[in-house]
C-alpha positions as CSV (number, residue, x, y, z in Angstrom):
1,X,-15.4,22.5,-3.6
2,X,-19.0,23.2,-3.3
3,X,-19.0,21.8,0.7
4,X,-20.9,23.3,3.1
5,X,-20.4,23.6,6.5
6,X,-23.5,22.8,7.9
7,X,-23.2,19.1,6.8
8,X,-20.8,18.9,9.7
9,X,-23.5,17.9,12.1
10,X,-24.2,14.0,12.0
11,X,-22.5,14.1,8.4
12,X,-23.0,11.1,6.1
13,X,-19.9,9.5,3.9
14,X,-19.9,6.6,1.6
15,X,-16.4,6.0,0.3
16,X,-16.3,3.0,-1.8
17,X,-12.7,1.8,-2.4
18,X,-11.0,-1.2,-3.7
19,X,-10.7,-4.9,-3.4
20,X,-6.3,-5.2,-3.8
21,X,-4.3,-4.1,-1.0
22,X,-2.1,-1.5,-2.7
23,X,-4.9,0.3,-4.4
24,X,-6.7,0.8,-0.8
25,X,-3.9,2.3,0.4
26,X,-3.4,4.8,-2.3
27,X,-7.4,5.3,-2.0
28,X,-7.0,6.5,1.8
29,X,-4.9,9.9,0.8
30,X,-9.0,10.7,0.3
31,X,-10.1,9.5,3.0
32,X,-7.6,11.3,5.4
33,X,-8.5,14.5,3.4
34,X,-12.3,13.7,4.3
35,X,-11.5,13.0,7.9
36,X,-9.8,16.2,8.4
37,X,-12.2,18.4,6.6
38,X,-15.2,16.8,7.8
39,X,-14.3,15.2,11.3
40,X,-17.6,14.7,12.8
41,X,-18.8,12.8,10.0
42,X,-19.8,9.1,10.2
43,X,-18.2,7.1,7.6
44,X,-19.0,3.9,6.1
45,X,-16.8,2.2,4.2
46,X,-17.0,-0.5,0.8
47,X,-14.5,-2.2,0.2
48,X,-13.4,-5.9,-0.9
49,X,-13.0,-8.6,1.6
50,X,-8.2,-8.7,1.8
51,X,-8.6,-4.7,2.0
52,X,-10.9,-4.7,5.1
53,X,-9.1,-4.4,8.1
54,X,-6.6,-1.7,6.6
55,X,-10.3,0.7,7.4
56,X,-10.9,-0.9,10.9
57,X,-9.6,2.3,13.1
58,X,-10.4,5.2,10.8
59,X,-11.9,8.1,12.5
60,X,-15.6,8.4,12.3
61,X,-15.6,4.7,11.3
62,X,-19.3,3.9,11.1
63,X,-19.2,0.4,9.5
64,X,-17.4,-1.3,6.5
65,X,-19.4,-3.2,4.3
66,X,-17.3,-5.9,2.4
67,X,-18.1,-6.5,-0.5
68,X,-17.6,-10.2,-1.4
69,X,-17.5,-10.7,-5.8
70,X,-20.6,-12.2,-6.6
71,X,-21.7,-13.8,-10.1
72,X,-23.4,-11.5,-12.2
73,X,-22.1,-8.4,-10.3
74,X,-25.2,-8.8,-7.2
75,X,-22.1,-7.4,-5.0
76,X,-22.8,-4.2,-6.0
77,X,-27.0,-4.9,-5.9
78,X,-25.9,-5.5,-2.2
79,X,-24.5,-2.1,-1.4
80,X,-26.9,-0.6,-3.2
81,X,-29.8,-2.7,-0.9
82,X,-27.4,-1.7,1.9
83,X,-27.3,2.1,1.6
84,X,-30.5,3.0,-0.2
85,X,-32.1,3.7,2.7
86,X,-29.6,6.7,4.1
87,X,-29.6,10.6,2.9
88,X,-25.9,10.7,2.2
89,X,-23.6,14.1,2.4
90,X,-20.9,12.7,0.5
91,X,-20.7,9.6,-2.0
92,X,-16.9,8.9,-3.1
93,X,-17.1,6.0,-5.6
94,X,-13.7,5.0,-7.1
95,X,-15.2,2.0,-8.4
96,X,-17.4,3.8,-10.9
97,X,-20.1,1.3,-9.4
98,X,-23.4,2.4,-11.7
99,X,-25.8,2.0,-8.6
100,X,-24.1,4.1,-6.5
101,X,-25.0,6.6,-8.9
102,X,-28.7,6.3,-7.9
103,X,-28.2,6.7,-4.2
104,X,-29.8,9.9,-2.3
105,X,-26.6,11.9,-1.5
106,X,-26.0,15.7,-1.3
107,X,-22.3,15.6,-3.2
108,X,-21.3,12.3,-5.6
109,X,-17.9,12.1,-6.6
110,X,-17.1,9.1,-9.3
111,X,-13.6,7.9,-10.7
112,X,-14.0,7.9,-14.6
113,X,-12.1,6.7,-17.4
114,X,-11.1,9.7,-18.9
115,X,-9.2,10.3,-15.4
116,X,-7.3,7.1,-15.8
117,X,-3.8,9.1,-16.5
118,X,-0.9,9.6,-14.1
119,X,0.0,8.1,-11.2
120,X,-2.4,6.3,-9.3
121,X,-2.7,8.8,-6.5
122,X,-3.4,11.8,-9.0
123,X,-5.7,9.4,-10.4
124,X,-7.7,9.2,-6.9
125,X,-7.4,12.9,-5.9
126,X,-9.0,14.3,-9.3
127,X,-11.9,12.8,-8.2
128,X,-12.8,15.3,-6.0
129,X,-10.0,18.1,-7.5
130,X,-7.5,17.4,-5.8
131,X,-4.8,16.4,-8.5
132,X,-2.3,19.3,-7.9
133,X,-1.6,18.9,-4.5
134,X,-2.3,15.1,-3.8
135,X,-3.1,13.9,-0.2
136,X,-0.9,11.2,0.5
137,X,-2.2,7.8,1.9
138,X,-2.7,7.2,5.5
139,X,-3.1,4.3,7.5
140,X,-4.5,4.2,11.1
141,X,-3.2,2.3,14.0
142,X,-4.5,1.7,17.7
143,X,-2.8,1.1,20.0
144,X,-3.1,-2.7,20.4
145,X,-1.4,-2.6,17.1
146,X,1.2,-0.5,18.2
147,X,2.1,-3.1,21.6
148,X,2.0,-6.1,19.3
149,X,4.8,-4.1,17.1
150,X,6.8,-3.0,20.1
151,X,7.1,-6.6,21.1
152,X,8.0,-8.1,17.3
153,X,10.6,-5.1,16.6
154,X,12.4,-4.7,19.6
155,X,14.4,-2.1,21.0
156,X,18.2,-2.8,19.3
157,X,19.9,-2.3,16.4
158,X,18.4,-1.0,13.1
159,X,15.7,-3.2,11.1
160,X,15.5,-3.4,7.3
161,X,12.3,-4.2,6.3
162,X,12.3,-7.1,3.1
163,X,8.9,-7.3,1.5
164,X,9.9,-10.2,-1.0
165,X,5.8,-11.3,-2.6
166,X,3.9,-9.9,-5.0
167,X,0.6,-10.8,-6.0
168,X,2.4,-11.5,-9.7
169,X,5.4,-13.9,-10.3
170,X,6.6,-12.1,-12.7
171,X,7.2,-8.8,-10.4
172,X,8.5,-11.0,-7.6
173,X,12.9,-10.4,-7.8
174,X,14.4,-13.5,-7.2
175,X,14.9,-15.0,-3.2
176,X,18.4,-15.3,-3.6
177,X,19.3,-11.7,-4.9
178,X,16.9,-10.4,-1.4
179,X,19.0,-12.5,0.4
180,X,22.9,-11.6,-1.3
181,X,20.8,-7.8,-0.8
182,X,20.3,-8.6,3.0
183,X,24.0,-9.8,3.7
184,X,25.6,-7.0,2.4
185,X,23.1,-4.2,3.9
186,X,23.7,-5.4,7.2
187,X,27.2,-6.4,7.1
188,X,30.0,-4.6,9.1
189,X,31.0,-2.4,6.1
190,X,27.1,-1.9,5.1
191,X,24.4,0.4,5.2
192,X,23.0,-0.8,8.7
193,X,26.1,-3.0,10.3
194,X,25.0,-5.8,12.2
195,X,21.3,-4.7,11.7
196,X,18.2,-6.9,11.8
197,X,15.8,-8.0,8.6
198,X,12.1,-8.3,9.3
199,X,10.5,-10.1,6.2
200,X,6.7,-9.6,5.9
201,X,4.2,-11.1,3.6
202,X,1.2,-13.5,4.0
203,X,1.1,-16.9,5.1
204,X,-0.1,-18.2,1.8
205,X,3.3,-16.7,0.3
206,X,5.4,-18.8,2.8
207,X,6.6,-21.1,0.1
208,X,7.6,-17.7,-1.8
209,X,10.1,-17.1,1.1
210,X,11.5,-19.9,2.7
211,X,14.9,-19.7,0.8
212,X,15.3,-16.0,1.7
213,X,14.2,-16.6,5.6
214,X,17.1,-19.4,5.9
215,X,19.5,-17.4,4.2
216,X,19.4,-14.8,7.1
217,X,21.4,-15.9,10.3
218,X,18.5,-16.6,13.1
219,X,19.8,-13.9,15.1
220,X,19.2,-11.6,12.9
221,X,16.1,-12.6,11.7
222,X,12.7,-11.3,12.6
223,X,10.7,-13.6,10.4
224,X,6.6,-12.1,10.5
225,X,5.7,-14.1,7.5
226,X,2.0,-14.7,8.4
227,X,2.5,-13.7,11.9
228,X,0.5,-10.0,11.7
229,X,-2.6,-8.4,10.7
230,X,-2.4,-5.7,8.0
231,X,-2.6,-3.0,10.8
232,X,0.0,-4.8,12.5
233,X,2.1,-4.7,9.5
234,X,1.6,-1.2,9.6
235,X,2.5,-0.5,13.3
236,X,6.0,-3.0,12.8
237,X,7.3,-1.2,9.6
238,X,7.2,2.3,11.5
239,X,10.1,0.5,13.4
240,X,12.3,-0.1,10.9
241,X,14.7,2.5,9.6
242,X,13.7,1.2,6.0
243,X,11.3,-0.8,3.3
244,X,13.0,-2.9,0.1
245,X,10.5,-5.0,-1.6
246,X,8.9,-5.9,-4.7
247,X,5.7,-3.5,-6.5
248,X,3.0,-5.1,-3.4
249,X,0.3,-3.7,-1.7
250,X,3.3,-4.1,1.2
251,X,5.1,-1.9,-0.6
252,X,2.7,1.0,-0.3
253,X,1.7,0.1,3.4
254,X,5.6,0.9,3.7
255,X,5.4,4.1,1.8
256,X,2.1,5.0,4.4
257,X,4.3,4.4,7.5
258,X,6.3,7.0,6.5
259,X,10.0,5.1,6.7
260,X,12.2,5.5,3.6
261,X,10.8,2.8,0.5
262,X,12.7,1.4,-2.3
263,X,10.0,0.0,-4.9
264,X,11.7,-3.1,-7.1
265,X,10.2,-2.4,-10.9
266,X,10.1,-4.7,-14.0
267,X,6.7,-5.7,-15.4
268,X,4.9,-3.4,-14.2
269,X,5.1,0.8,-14.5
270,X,6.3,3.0,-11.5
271,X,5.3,6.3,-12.9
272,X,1.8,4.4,-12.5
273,X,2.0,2.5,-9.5
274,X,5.3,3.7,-7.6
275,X,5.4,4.2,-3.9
276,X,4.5,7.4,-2.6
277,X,5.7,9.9,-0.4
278,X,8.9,12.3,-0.2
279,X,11.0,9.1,1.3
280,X,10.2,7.2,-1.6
281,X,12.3,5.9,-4.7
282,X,12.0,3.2,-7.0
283,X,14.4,1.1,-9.2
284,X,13.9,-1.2,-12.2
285,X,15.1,-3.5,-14.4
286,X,17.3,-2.0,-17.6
287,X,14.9,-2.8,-19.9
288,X,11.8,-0.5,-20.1
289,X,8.2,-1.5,-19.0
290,X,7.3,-2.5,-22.6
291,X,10.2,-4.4,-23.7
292,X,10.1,-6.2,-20.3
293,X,6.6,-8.1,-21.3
294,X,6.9,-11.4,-23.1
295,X,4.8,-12.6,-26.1
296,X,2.1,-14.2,-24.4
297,X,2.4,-12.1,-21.0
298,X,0.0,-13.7,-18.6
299,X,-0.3,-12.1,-14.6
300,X,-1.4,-15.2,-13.3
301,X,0.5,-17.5,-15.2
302,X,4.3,-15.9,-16.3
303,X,7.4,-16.6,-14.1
304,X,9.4,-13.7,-12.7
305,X,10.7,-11.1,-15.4
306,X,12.9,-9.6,-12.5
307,X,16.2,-11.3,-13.2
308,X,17.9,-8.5,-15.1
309,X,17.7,-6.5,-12.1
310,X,21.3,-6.9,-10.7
311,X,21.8,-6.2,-7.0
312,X,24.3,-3.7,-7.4
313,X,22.3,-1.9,-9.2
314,X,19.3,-2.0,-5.9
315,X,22.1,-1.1,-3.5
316,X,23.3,2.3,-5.2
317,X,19.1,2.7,-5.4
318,X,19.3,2.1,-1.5
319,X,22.3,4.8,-1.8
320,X,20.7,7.5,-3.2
321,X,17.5,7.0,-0.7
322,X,19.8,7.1,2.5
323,X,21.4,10.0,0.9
324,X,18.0,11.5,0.3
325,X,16.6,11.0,3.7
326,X,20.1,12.4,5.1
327,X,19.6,15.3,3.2
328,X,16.3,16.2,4.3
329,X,16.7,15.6,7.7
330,X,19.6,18.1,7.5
331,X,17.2,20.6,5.9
């Protein structure tokens, strides 16, 4: 890979990642890849403002810069102003950022278009030739995010984890179908009897959720709607035995924790975007990602396109994972 060695010593790394949740994640397959290969080096990190605090216990942190959208694009005049003044080893851009191009570094690694095919992941690790053997993402937890966890997700019975937002309303599966999903996963006859559902999303999504957090009985209920940091997030879903939620940046936080996640697809393309990770599956609606789109599709604007996804059909998903993970663990 053209590396050499004797960078090691007070090493340099920009990595400049995204702005949405679930593409940061996917980014810090990289980044662990980086830490291990190089871990002495100091690394600064650019990324938008909701991603920020997914980076704050990386090893070799140096400093994040976050890069707030400004009118005319003078975020990225910013970074540049910011890390002009630095002889960098490495520069990993997967922004494709033109100024990041003119900064002094030994090794520049860009995301282009003409790698914008596969998944997302293998997207990422071409950048640096790393497509055939993908590093998957990692997220970093201390251990003040591990106590608040062990205090949310107590010791007891098994904990489903529900992520039920998305940042589209058209990917977002209906509140009542989580919570028909909910009853009969934790049932006396179900997958987890007499188990526990922690629902996570943000406190803006509240509204989202409401329905869904009243449909489960209090006792079983670990409602963390708002209640945690990202990194918290992180620390409570390595609790829970298992991740069902719709195509979020939650979703991949779930995938990163390492726990079995189902992905809920419509709208949008799971070859693409799917979670990651041997534990991982995904389920969609019947009809494909292009028949699924409306005339007059908008992200912002559309209602939910999730309703044809039955819950039967998510619980023989959930099936086949359990019988998966069961399977490997035998192995």
């Amino acid at each position: 890979m053209g590396y050499s060695q004797s960078y090691n010593h007070f090493m340099r790394i920009l990595f400049v990642t995204a702005t949405r949740i679930g593409d940061a994640v996917l980014s810090t397959g990289l980044l662990k890849h980086l830490t291990e290969l190089f871990p002495d080096a100091r690394i600064t990190i650019a990324c938008g403002p909701v991603a920020a605090e997914l980076f704050e216990e990386v090893p070799g942190l140096e400093r994040v810069i976050v890069l707030e959208k400004m009118v005319a694009s003078l975020h990225w005049l910013r970074l540049w102003a910011l890390s002009v003044g630095i002889l960098w080893d490495i520069v990993v851009d997967l922004r494709s950022a033109p100024l990041t191009y003119l900064l002094a570094a030994k090794k520049h690694y860009h995301l282009h278009k003409r790698q914008h095919d596969g998944h997302r992941i293998r997207q990422l690790a071409r950048v640096m030739g790393l497509e055939k053997n993908p590093p998957l993402p990692r997220l970093w937890n201390a251990s003040k995010h591990n106590d608040v966890a062990s205090k949310l997700i107590a010791e007891g019975g098994p904990v489903l984890a529900i992520g039920p937002t998305a940042n589209w309303r058209a990917k977002v599966w209906g509140a009542e179908k989580f919570a028909e999903l909910c009853q009969r996963v934790i049932a006396p006859d179900g997958f987890y009897p007499n188990g526990r559902i922690a629902i996570f999303g943000s406190l803006e999504e509240r509204p989202q959720v409401t329905k869904l957090v009243d449909a489960i009985p209090i006792e079983q209920r670990i409602d963390l709607v708002g209640q945690v940091s990202l990194l918290e997030v992180h620390a409570c879903l390595k609790r829970c035995v298992c991740f069902i939620g719709n195509d979020s940046g939650l979703m991949h936080v779930a995938a990163a924790s390492g726990i079995p996640t189902l992905g809920l697809f419509g709208p949008s393309r799971e070859e693409l975007y799917g979670p990651c990770g041997d534990l991982a599956a995904t389920v969609r609606t019947p009809e494909n990602f292009e028949l699924i789109h409306p005339v007059g599709f908008n992200h912002k604007t559309t209602n939910s396109l999730m309703h044809s996804l039955s819950v039967d059909q998510v619980i023989d998903a959930l099936s086949a994972l359990i019988k998966k993970v069961e399977g490997k663990c035998r192995a």
